[in-house]
N, C-alpha and C positions, 0 to 999 in steps of 0.2 A: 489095318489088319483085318484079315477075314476068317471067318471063323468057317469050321465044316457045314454048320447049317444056313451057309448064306448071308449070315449078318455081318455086318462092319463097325466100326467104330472108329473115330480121330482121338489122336494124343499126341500130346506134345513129347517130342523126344530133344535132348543135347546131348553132342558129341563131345568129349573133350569136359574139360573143366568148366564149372558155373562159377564165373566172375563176380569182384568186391561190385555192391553200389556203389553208382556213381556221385560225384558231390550234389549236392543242391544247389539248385540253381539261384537267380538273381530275382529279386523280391520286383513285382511289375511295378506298371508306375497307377498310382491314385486313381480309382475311377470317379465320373463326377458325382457331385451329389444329383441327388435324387427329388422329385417334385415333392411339394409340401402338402402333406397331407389334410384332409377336409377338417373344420374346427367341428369339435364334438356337439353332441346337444347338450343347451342348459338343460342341470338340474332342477326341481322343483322347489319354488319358494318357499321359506322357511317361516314358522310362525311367528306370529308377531309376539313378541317377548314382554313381562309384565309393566306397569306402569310404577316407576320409580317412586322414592318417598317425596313427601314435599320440602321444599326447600327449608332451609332457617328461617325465613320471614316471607308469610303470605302478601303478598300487595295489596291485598285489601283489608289489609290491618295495619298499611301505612298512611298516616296523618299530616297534615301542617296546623299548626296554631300558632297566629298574628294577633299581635297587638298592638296598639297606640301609648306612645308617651311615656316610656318608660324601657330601660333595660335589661330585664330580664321575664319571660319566660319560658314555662313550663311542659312536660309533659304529663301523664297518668301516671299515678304508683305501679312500680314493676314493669314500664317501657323501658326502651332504648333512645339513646338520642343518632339518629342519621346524620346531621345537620344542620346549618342554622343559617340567618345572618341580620344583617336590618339597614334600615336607610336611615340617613342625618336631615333634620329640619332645619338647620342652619346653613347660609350660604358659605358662613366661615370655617366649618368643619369639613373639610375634602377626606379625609379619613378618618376609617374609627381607630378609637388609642384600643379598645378592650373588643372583640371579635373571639370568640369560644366555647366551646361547651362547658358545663356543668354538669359534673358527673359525680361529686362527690356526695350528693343529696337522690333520697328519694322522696316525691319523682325528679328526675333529671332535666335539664333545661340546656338553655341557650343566653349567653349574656353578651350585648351589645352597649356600647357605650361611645358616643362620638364626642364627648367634652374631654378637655385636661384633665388628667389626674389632682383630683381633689377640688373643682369645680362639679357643679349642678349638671344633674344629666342632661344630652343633648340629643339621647334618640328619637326618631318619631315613630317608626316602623320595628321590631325585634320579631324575629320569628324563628321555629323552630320545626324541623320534621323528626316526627318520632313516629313508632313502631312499637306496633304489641307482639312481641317473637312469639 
């Protein structure tokens, strides 16, 4: 179209009736994946976090006490018993009848015994590891 001062302009013009959309078409197929991307930068290290309580029992408040000739001992008023055990002087004892703690006494012990019951004791070695908690 032109106008009387020389200028023009474009536009769309339709003749006739403007038609329904068309349907939608057919979904494409999968593009590939794509390159993997660069791994990030680490973060900055983290402080080092406080130092925990100490245990139930220090190791350097754990003990052993050995004895000769005899079945039973002991440890300090107000230990614990860890363990025990002891060795036979006799060729004839291959094992001890009594092997256990003693725990119903304070201090607490360890009692070893490699004779029959109701025979003369037969240990040479009783020992026992305890701990001041």
């Amino acid at each position: 179209m032109q106008t009387g001062a020389g200028l023009s302009d474009d536009f769309p013009v339709a003749f006739g009736e403007i038609g329904p959309q068309g349907a939608k078409g057919e979904t494409g197929d999968k593009g590939d994946q794509g390159d993997k991307g660069d791994t990030g930068t680490k973060g900055p290290k983290g402080d080092t976090g406080d130092q925990g309580p100490p245990g139930v029992i220090d190791t350097g408040n754990i003990y052993t006490r050995m004895t000769g000739f005899t079945d039973r001992v002991f440890c300090n008023e107000g230990d614990i018993v860890l363990g025990g055990g002891g060795a036979c002087k006799s060729f004839f004892s291959i094992r001890a009848v009594i092997d256990r703690p003693i725990l119903d006494v304070d201090p607490p012990g360890w009692e070893y015994n490699c004779g029959e019951a109701g025979l003369p004791d037969d240990a040479q070695q009783v020992w026992v590891t305890c701990a001041n908690p």
